[in-house]
C-alpha positions in Angstrom: 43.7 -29.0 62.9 45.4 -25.5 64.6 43.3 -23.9 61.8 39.8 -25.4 62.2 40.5 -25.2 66.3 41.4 -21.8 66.3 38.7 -20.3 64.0 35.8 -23.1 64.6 36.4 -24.5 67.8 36.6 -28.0 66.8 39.7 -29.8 65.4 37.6 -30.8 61.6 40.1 -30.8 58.5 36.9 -29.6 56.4 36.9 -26.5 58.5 40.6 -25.7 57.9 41.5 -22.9 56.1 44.5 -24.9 54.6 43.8 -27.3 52.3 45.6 -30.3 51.4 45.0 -31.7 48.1 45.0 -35.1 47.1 45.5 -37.0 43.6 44.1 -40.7 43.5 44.9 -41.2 40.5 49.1 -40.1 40.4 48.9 -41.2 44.3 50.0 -37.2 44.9 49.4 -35.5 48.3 50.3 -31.7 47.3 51.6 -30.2 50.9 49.0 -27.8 52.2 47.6 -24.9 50.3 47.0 -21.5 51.6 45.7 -18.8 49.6 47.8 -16.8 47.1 45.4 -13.9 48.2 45.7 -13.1 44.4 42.8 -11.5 42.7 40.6 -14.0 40.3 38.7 -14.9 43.7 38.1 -10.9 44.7 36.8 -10.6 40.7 34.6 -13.0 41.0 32.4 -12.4 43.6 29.5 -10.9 43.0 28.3 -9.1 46.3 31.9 -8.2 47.0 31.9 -10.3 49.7 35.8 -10.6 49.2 38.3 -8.0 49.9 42.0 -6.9 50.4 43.3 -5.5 52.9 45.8 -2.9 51.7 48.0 -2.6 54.7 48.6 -6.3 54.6 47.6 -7.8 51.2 45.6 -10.3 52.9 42.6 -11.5 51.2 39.3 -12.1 53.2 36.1 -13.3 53.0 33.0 -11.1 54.7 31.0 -13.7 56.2 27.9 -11.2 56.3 28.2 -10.5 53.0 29.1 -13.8 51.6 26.2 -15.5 49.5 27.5 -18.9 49.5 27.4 -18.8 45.5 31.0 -20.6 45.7 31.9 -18.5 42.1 35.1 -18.1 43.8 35.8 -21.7 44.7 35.3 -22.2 41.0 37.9 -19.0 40.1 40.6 -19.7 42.4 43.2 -21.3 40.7 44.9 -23.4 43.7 41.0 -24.4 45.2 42.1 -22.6 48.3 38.8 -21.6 49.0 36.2 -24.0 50.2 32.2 -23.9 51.3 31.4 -24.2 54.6 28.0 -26.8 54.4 26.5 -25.6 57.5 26.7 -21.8 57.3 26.4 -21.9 53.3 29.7 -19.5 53.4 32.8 -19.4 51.7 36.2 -19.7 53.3 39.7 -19.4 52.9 42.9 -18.5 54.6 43.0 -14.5 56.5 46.5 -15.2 57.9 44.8 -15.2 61.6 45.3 -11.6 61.9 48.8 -11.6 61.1 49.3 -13.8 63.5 48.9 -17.4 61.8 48.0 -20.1 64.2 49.2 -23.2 61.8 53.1 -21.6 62.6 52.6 -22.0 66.0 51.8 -25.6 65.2 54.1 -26.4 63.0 56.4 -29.1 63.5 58.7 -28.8 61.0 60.7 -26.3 63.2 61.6 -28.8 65.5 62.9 -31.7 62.6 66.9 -31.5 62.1 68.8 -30.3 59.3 68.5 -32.1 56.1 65.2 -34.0 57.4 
């Protein structure tokens, strides 16, 4: 919810860039996924919408340039990337900046040793 509140200005786990990932059928809920800002997702997009940053490896997505063609949804091997429905744009983890807001959240700094 840090995610989607800090980007989107609403708490939303659809808007997150984390995603957790659920399997029914095993009853699996895979702890949440951030990109590997690996490459199959920056090779598959067509307008070049999605980019590296060379100073700090992170991978983004230009939301100008995005099409909303969701070929990298489909190459991304861990489905880190999603569409957001109402701006018909892909998104995925940028690592806030450098700066991610989900650490700043996260509680597990605060459970004791061995938890």
């Amino acid at each position: 919810m840090a995610c989607s509140f800090h980007h989107e200005e609403e708490c939303s786990s659809n808007k997150s860039r984390i995603r957790i990932l659920k399997d029914n059928q095993w009853a699996l809920i895979i702890p949440p996924v951030h990109s590997l800002h690996s490459s199959p997702c920056v090779e598959s997009c067509p307008p070049g919408a999605i980019s590296r940053d060379e100073a700090t490896g992170a991978v983004s997505v230009d939301a100008e340039a995005c099409v909303g063609c969701e070929n990298c949804i489909s190459a991304c091997p861990i489905r880190a990337l999603a569409l957001d429905e109402e701006k018909g744009i892909a998104f995925k983890c940028d690592l806030c900046g450098g700066d991610p807001e989900c650490v700043k959240w996260c509680l597990m700094e605060h459970l004791p040793e061995g938890s």
